[in-house]
C-alpha positions as a printed NumPy array, in Angstrom:
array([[  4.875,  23.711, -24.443],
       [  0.776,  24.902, -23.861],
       [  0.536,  26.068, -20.563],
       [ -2.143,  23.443, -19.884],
       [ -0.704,  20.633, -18.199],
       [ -1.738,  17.284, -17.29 ],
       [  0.767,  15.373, -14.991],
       [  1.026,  11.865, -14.996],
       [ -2.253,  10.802, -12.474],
       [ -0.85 ,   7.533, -10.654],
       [  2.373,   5.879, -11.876],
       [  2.364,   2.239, -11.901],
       [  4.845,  -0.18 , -13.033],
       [  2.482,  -2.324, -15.438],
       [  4.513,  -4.111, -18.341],
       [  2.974,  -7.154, -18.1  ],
       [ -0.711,  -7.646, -16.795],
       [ -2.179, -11.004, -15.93 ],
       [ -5.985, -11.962, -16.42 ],
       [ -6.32 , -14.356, -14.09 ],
       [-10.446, -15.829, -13.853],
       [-11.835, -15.116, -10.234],
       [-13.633, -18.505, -10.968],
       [-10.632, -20.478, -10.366],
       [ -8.734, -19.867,  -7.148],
       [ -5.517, -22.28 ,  -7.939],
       [ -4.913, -19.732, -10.573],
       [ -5.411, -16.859,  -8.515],
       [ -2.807, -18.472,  -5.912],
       [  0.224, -18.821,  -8.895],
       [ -0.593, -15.25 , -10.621],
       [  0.53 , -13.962,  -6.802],
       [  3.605, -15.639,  -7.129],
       [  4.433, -14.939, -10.893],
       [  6.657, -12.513, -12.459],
       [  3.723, -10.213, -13.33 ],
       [  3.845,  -6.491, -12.553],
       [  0.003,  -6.186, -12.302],
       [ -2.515,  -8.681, -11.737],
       [ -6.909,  -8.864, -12.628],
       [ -8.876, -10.581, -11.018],
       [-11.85 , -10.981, -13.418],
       [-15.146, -11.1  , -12.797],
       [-16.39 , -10.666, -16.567],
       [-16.082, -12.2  , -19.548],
       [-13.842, -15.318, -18.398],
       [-16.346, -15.861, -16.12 ],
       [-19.779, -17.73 , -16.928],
       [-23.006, -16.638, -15.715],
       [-23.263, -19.396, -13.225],
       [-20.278, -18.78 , -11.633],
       [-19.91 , -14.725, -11.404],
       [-20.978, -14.938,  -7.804],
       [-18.704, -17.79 ,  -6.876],
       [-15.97 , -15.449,  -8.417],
       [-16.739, -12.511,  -6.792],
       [-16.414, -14.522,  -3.64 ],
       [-13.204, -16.042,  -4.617],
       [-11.794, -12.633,  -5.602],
       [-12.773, -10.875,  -2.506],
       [-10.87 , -13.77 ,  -0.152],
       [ -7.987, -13.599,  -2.38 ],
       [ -7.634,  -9.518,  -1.883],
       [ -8.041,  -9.962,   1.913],
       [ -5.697, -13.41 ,   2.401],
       [ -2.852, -12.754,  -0.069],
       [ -0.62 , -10.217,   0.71 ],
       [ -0.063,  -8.588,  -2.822],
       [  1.989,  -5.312,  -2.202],
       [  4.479,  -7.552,  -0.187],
       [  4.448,  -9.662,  -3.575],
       [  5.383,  -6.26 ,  -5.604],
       [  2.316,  -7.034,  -6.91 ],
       [ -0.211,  -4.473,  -8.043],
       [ -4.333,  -6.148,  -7.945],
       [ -7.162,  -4.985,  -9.512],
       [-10.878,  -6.673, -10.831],
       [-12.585,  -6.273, -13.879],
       [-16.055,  -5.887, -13.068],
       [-18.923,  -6.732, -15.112],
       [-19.956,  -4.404, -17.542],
       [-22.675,  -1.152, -16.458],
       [-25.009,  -3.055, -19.559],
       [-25.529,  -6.4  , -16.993],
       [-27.256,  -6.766, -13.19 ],
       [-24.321,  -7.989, -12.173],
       [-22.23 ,  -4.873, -12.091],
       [-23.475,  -3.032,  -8.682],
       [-22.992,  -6.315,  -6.608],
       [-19.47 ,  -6.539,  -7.693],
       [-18.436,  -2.849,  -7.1  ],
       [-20.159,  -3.   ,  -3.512],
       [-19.361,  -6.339,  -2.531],
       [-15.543,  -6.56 ,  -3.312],
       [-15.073,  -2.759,  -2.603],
       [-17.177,  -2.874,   0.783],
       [-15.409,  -6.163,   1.846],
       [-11.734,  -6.05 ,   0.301],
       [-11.476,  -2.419,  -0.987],
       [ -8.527,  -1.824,   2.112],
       [ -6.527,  -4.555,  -0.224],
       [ -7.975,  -3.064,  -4.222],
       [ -5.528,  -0.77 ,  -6.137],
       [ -7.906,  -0.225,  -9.214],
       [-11.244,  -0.997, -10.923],
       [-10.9  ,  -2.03 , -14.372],
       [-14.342,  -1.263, -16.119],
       [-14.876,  -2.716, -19.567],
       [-16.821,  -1.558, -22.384],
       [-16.4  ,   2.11 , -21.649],
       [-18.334,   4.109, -24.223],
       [-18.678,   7.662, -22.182],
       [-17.337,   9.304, -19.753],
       [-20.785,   9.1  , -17.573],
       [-19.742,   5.373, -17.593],
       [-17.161,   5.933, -15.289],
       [-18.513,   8.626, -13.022],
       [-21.256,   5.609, -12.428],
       [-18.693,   3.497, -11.213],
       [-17.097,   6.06 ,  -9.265],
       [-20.1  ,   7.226,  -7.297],
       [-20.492,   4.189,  -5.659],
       [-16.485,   3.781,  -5.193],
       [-16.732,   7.314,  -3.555],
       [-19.946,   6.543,  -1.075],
       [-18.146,   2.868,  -0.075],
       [-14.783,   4.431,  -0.007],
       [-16.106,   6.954,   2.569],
       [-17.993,   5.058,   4.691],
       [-15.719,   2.362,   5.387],
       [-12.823,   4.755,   6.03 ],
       [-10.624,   3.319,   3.863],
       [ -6.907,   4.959,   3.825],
       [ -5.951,   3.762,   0.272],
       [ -7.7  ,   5.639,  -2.513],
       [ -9.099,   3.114,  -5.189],
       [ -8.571,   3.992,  -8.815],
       [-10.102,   3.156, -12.108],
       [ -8.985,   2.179, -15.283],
       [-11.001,   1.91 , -18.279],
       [-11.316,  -0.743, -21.035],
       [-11.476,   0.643, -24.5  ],
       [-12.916,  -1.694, -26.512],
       [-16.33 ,  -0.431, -28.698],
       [-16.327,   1.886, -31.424],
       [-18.304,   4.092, -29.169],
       [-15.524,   4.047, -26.903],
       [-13.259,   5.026, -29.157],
       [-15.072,   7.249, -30.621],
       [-14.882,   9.388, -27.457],
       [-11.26 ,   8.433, -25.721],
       [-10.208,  11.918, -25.817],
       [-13.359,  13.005, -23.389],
       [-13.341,   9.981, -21.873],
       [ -9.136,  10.06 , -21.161],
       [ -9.702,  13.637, -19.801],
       [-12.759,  12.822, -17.654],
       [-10.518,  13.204, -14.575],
       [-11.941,  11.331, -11.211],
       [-10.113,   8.224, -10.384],
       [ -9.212,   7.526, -13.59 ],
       [ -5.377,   5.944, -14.307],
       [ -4.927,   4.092, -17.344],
       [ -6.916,   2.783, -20.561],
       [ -6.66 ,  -0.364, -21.882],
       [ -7.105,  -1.382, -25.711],
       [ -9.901,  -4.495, -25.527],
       [ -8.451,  -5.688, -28.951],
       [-11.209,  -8.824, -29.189],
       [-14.631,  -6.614, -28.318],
       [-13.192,  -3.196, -30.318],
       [-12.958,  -5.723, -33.464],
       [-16.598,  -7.17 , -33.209],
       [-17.723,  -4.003, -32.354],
       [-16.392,  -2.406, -35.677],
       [-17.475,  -6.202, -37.253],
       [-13.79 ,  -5.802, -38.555],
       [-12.386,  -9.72 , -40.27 ],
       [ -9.756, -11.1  , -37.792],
       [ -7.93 , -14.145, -37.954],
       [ -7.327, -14.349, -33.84 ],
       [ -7.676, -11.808, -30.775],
       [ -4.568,  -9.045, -31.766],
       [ -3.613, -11.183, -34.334],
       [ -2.742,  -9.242, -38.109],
       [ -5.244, -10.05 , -40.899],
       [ -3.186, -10.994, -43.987],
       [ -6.068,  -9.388, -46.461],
       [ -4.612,  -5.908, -44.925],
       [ -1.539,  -4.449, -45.741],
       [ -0.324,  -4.044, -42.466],
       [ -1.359,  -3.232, -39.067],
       [ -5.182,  -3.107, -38.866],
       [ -4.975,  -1.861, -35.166],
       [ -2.775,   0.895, -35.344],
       [ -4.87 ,   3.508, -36.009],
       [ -7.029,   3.222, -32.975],
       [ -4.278,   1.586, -30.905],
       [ -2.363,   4.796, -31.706],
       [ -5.841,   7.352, -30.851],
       [ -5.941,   5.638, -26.834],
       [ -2.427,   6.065, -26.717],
       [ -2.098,   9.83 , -27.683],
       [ -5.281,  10.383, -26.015],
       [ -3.207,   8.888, -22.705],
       [ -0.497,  10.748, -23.109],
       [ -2.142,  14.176, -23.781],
       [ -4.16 ,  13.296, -20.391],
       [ -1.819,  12.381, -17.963],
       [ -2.316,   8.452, -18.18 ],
       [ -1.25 ,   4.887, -18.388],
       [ -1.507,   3.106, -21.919],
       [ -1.604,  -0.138, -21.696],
       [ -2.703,  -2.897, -24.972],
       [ -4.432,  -5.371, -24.631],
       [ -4.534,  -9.518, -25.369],
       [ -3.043, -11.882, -27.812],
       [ -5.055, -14.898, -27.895],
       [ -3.027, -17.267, -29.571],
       [ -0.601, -17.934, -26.194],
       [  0.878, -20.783, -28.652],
       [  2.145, -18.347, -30.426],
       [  5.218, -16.622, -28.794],
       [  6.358, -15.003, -31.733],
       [  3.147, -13.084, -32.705],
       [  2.823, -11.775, -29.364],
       [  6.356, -10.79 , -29.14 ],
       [  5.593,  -8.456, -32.519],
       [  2.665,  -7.281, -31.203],
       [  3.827,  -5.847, -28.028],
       [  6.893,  -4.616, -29.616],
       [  4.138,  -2.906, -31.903],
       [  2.62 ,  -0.984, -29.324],
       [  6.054,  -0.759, -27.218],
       [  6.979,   1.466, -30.424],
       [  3.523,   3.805, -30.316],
       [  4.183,   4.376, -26.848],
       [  1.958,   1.262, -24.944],
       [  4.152,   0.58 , -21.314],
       [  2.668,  -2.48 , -20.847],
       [  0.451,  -5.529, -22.341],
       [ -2.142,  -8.137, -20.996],
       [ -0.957, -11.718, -20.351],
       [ -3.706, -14.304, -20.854],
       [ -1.31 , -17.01 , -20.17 ],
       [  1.326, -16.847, -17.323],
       [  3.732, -17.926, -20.276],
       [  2.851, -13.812, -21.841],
       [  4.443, -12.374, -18.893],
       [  7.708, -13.099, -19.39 ],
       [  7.593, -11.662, -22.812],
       [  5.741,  -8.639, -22.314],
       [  8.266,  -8.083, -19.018],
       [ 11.066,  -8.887, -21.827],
       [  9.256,  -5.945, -24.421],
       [  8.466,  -3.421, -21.89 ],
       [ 11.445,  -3.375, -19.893],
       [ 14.559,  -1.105, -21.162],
       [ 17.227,  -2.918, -22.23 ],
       [ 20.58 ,  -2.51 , -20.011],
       [ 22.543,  -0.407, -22.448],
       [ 19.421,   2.111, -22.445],
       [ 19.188,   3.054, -19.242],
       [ 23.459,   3.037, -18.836],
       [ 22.946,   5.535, -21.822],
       [ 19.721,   7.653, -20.427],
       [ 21.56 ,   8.477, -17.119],
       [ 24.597,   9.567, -19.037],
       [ 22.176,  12.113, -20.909],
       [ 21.075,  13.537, -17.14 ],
       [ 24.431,  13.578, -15.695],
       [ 25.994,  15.277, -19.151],
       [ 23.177,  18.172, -18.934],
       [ 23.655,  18.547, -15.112],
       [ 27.416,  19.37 , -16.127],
       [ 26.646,  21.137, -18.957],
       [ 24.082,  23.044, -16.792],
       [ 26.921,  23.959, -14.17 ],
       [ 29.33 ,  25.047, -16.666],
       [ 26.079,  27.792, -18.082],
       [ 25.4  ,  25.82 , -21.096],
       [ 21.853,  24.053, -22.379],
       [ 23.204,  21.258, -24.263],
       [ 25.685,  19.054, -24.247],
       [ 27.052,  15.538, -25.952],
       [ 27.039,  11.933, -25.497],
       [ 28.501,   9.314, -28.114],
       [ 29.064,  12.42 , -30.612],
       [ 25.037,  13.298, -31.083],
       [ 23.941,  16.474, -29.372],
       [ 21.234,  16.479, -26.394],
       [ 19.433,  19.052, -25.132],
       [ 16.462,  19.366, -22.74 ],
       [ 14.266,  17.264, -25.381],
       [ 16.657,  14.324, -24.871],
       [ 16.293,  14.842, -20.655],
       [ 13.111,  14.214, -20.619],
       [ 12.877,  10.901, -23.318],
       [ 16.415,   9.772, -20.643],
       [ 13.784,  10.552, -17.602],
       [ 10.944,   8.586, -18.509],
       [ 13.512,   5.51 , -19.237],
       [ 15.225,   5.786, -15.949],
       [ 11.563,   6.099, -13.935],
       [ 10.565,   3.261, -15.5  ],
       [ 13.988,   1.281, -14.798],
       [ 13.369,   2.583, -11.371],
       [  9.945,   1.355, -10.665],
       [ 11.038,  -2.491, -12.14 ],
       [ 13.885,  -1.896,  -9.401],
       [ 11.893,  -1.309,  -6.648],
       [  9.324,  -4.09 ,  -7.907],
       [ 12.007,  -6.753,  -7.93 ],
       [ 13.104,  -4.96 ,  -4.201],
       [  9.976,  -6.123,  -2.857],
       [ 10.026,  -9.796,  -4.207],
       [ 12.68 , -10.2  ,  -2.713]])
């Protein structure tokens, strides 16, 4: 193991995230009360230019009237993008006048890591002058091939920073790539055509101490598809995946949540090397295979993240 260490920067239970249009308060009102782990409130691209102030006001009364943490819900807005006028007035308004009630900024199209710093200035100068107690964080849409292009410098940029997010639909315009639907497989390639850089954010997560998460499936009459593409990026090591329909969450929750037998099997791995420990030895055995201190810490990040969907349901409740 290289002595240089990044720890994981904010752990957040965030299998299932849904985009829910600031535009459209009824919708705001049900994504509170849905199964989702994480919820954004989006002032961008499902937004049209005539309504991105109406939004923003919309957005900021739902973060101050809806009690979201009691809902085990975790809330965060897309902003518009640092390339449009629109982006300052969102930070400042909804941080200035909802920020006590904001758990992240998600900021799309990030191509550097002087993108976020940006964002963060103005995060740090509201943050401090209103006195806030909570600490707001940021999470960062990777979705241009410039972006890509630099997710290692941008995933170890530090500041607020908690998670990246693969913008499937924008990443596949910006590389003018041949798609048949947003994360959907073109059957002219032989195979996955968004492994590669789906794969890049998530090592570059990992190596940086954040959350991966991937991103929509636009075809929400398509249950299957999305079902194999989550499981996709369950397997490279995504913990969660957007929901663009309330009727995604219950399958990325279903993907992105251990099964039973997993986590029975995990804390048999601790409690075997805790004995094994005791008795002076570094391994041990469970079901006839041999586990060691490798096989701790794959049982560890199971259990923390059967843990965290335990205390989510906790506070549903």
């Amino acid at each position: 193991m290289s002595h240089t260490l990044y720890p994981p920067r904010q752990p957040r239970l965030q299998r299932s995230e849904l985009a829910v249009p600031g535009s459209n308060p009824s919708f705001i009102d049900k994504a509170a009360d849905s199964d989702a782990d994480f919820i954004f409130l989006d002032i961008e691209d499902a937004v049209a230019p005539p309504e991105k102030e109406q939004a923003r006001k919309n957005i900021i009364e739902a973060l101050n009237d809806i009690d979201w943490a009691g809902k085990g819900k975790t809330v965060s807005v897309r902003i518009n993008g640092l390339d449009t006028h629109y982006m300052y007035r969102d930070v400042v308004d909804v941080v200035e006048q909802a920020g006590a009630h904001l758990h992240t900024i998600l900021v799309p199209k990030v191509g550097v890591p002087a993108d976020l710093y940006c964002v963060e200035a103005l995060i740090n100068q509201i943050e401090q002058a209103k006195g806030f107690a909570n600490r707001i964080g940021t999470e960062a849409l990777i979705e241009t091939a410039l972006g890509m292009a630099n997710v290692e410098s941008i995933a170890a940029s530090g500041g607020r920073l908690e998670a990246l997010h693969f913008g499937v639909a924008d990443y596949a315009a910006s590389n003018r790539a041949r798609t048949v639907n947003i994360g959907g497989l073109n059957p002219n390639y032989p195979g996955d055509q968004w492994h590669f850089a789906l794969s890049r954010m998530i090592v570059a997560c990992r190596a940086y101490g954040l959350r991966a998460i991937d991103g929509p499936f636009g075809d929400f009459s398509d249950p299957d598809g999305y079902l194999d593409g989550a499981r996709r990026a369950a397997a490279l090591g995504a913990e969660g995946k957007w929901a663009i329909h309330p009727s995604q969450v219950e399958l990325a929750n279903q993907v992105f949540t251990p099964p039973e037998e997993e986590v029975t099997k995990a804390r048999r791995i601790v409690e075997e090397l805790r004995k094994a420990e005791a008795e002076g030895r570094g391994a041990a055995s469970v079901d006839g295979k041999m586990i060691d201190a490798a096989s701790e810490r794959m049982a560890q990040t199971v259990i923390m993240v059967d843990d965290a969907i335990r205390a989510a349901a906790s506070a549903r409740k």
